[in-house]
C-alpha positions in Angstrom: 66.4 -59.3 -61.1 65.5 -56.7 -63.9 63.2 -54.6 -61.9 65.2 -53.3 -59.7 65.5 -49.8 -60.1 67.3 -48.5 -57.6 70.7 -50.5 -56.9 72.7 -49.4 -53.9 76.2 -50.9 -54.0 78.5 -50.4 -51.1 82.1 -49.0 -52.2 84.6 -49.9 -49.8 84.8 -53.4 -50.6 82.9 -53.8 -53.1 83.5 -51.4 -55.6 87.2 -50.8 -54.4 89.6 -51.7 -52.1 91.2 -48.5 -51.1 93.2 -47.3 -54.3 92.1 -50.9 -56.1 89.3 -51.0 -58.2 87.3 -54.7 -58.1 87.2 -55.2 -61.9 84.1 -57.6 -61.3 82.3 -54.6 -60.2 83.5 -52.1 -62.3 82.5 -54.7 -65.1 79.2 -54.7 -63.6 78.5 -51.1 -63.3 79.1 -50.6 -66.6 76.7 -53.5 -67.8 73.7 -51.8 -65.4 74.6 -48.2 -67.3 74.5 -49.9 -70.4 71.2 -50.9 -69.4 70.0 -47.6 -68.7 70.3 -47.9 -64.5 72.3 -45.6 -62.7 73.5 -47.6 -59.9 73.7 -45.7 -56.2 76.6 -46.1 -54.4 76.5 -45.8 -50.7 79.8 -45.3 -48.1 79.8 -45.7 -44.4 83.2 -43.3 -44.9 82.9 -40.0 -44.0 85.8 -38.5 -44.9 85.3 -38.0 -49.0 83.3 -35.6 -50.3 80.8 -36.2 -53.0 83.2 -34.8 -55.6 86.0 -36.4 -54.1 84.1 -40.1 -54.3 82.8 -39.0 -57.9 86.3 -38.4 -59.2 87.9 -41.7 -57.8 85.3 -43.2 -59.3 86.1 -42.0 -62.4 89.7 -42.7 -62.1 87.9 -46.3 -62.4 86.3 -45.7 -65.5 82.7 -45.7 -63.3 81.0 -42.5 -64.2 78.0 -41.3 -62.0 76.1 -38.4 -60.9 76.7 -36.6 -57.7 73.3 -37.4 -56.8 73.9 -40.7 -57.2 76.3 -40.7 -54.2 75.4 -41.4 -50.7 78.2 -41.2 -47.8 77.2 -41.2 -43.9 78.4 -37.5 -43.9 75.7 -36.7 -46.3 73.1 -38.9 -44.3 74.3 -37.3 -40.9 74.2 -33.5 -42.0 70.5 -34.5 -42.8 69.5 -36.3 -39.8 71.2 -33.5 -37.5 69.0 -30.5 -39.3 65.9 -32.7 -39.0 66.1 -34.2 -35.7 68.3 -30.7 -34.0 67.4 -28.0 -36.1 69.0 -24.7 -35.0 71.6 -26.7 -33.1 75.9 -26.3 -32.9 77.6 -29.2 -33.6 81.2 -30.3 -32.4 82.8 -31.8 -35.5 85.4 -34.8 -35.0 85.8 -35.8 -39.3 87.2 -35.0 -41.9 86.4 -32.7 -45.1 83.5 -35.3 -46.3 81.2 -34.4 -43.1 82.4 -30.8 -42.6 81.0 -29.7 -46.2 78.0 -32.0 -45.8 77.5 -30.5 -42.7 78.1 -26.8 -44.1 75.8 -27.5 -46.9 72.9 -27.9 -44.2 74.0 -24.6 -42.9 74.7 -26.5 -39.2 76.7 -24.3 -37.2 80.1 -25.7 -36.5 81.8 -24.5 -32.9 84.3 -26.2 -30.7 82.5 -24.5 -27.8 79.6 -25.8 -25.4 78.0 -27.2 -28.6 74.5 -28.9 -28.7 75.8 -31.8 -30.5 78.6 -33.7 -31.1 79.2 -35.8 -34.3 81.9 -37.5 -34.7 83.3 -39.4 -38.3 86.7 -40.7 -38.9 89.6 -38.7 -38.4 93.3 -39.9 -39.3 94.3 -36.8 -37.8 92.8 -37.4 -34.6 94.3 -36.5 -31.6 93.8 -37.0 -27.6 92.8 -32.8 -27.9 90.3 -33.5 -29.6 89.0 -36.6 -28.1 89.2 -34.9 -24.8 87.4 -32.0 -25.8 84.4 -34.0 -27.3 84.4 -36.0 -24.0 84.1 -32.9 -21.9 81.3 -31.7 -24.5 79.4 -35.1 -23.9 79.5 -35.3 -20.6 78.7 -31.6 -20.0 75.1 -32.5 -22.1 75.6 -32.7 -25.7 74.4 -35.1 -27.9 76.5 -37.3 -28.8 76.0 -38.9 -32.6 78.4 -40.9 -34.8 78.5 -41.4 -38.9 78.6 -45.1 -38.5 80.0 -48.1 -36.0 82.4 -49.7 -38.5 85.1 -50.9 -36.1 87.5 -51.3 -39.4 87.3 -51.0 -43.4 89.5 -53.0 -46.3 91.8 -51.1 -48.0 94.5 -52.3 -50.6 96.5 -53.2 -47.4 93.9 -54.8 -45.8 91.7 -53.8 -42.8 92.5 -50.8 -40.9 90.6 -49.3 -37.6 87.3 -47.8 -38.4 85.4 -44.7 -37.1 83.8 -47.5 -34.8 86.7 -48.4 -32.8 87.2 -44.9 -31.7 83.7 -44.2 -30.7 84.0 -47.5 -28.4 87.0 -45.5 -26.9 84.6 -42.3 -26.5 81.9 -44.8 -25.1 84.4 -45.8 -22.4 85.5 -42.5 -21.8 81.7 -41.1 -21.5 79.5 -43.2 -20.7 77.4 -42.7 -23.4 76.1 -44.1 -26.7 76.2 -42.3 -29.4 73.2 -42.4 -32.0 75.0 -44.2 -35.5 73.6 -42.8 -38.9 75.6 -44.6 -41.0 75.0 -48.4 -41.7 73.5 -50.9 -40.7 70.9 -47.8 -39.7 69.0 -47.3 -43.0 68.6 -43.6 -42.6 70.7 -43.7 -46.0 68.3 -45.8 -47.7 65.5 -44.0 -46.8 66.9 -40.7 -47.5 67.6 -42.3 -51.1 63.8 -43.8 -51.0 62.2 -40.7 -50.0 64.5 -37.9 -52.3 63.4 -40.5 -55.3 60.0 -42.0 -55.1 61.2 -45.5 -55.1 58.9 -48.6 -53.9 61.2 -50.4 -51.4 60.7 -53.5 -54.2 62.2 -51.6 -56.2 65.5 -51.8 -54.2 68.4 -53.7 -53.3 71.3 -52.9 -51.0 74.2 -54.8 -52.8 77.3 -55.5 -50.5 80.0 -57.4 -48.6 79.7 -56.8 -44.9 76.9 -58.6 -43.4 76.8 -56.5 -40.4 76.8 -53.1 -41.9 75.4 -53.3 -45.6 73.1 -56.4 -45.7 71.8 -55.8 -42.6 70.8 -51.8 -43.2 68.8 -53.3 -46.1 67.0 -56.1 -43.8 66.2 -53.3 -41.8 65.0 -51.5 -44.3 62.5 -53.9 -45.7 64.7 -54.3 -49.1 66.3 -56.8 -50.7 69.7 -57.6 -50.4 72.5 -59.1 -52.1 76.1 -60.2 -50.5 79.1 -60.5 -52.4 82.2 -62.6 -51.3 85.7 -61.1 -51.4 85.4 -58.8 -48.4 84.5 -58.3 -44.9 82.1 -61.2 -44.6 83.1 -64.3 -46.1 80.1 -66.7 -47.7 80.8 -69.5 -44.9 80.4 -66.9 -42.6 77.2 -65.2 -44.2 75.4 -68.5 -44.4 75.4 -69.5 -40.6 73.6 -65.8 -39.9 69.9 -66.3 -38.8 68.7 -63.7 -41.4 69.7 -64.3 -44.7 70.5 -62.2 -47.5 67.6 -62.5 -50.7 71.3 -63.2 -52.7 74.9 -64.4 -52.1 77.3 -64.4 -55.0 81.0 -64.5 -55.3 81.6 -62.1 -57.6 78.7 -59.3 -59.0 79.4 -60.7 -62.6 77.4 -63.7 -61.0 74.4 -61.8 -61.3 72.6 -62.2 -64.7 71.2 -58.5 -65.6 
């Protein structure tokens, strides 16, 4: 597998788990920077920023670039300013999507806005919800980061960004458009902002649903790894497979 050039490896559980670092993977990480490849690392959570992610990273003894990281705020901010350029956006999130959304210079109102975008929130409240239904059903656009219903932490899984859009669904009668995986607007925006060959890829990961199959969408190839979300037994009864499945990422002979 030496020519890939462009690994993406999903963090929350597969780098880390919450405030736990997987040694496997941080073992591995180092071996591909040894090697002179940078990996990417690509989150469905919105919340972080890119210095925020870059730091616990480091607190990991994984050292990266801030280019190098890819969250769903990042891909959002992007696919709001080309797809509704000039447009006001309603922000449910956290500090991770407003800056990425700032950094687009994407107006940010909590009135009769054009679109709304909404990201995780553990401060969320029934205001806010209401007030983003209202927005919805008065005509806005309605877009979420990603449909992860729940994410591992050192705890274990806890509700996603996904289970509260299903709540806004209900509430509106609307679908949101997801950025976030399995869409592979992150990928591409990493393919396109690089110059990669999409053989030159691999989407690396432990949720079937979210980051094998944004890199099956993609056209890439992708590798699972055991140990969170999706369990092998469980990966190998899926109709699409994933080009890999390992247990741990130290499995994989660099």
């Amino acid at each position: 597998m030496e020519h890939y050039k462009a690994i993406c490896l999903d963090l929350d559980g597969t780098v880390y788990r919450g405030r736990e670092p997987i040694p496997e993977a941080v073992s591995f990480i180092a071996s591909t920077q040894a090697r002179g490849i940078n990996p990417y690392f690509i989150t469905n959570n919105s919340s972080m920023t890119r210095l925020q992610l870059q730091k616990k990273l480091a607190s990991f003894g994984i050292q990266t670039d801030i280019a190098h990281i890819m969250t769903s705020a990042i891909a959002v901010a992007k696919y709001c300013k080309n797809h509704y350029s000039g447009a006001s956006v309603m922000l449910i999130g956290e500090k991770g999507l407003e800056e990425a959304l700032m950094s687009e210079g994407i107006e940010l109102t909590m009135d009769n806005p054009d679109v709304v975008i909404m990201g995780i929130d553990r401060e969320i409240t029934y205001a806010k919800l209401a007030a983003a239904c209202l927005a919805i059903r008065a005509g806005a656009h309605f877009i979420a980061t990603n449909s992860d219903k729940a994410f591992p932490t050192e705890k274990g899984l806890v509700p996603g960004n996904g289970s509260f859009v299903k709540l806004m669904e209900s509430a509106t009668g609307q679908a949101p458009i997801f950025v976030g995986k399995p869409e592979s607007h992150m990928l591409g925006f990493i393919q396109q902002e690089n110059g990669y060959r999409k053989e030159e890829m691999i989407m690396v990961g432990d949720n079937y649903d979210t980051d094998i199959q944004a890199g099956i969408r993609f056209g890439i190839d992708t590798l699972h790894v055991a140990g969170g979300v999706t369990s092998i037994e469980d990966v190998l009864l899926k109709e699409q497979q994933p080009t890999y499945c390992l247990q741990t990422l130290l499995e994989w002979d660099i």
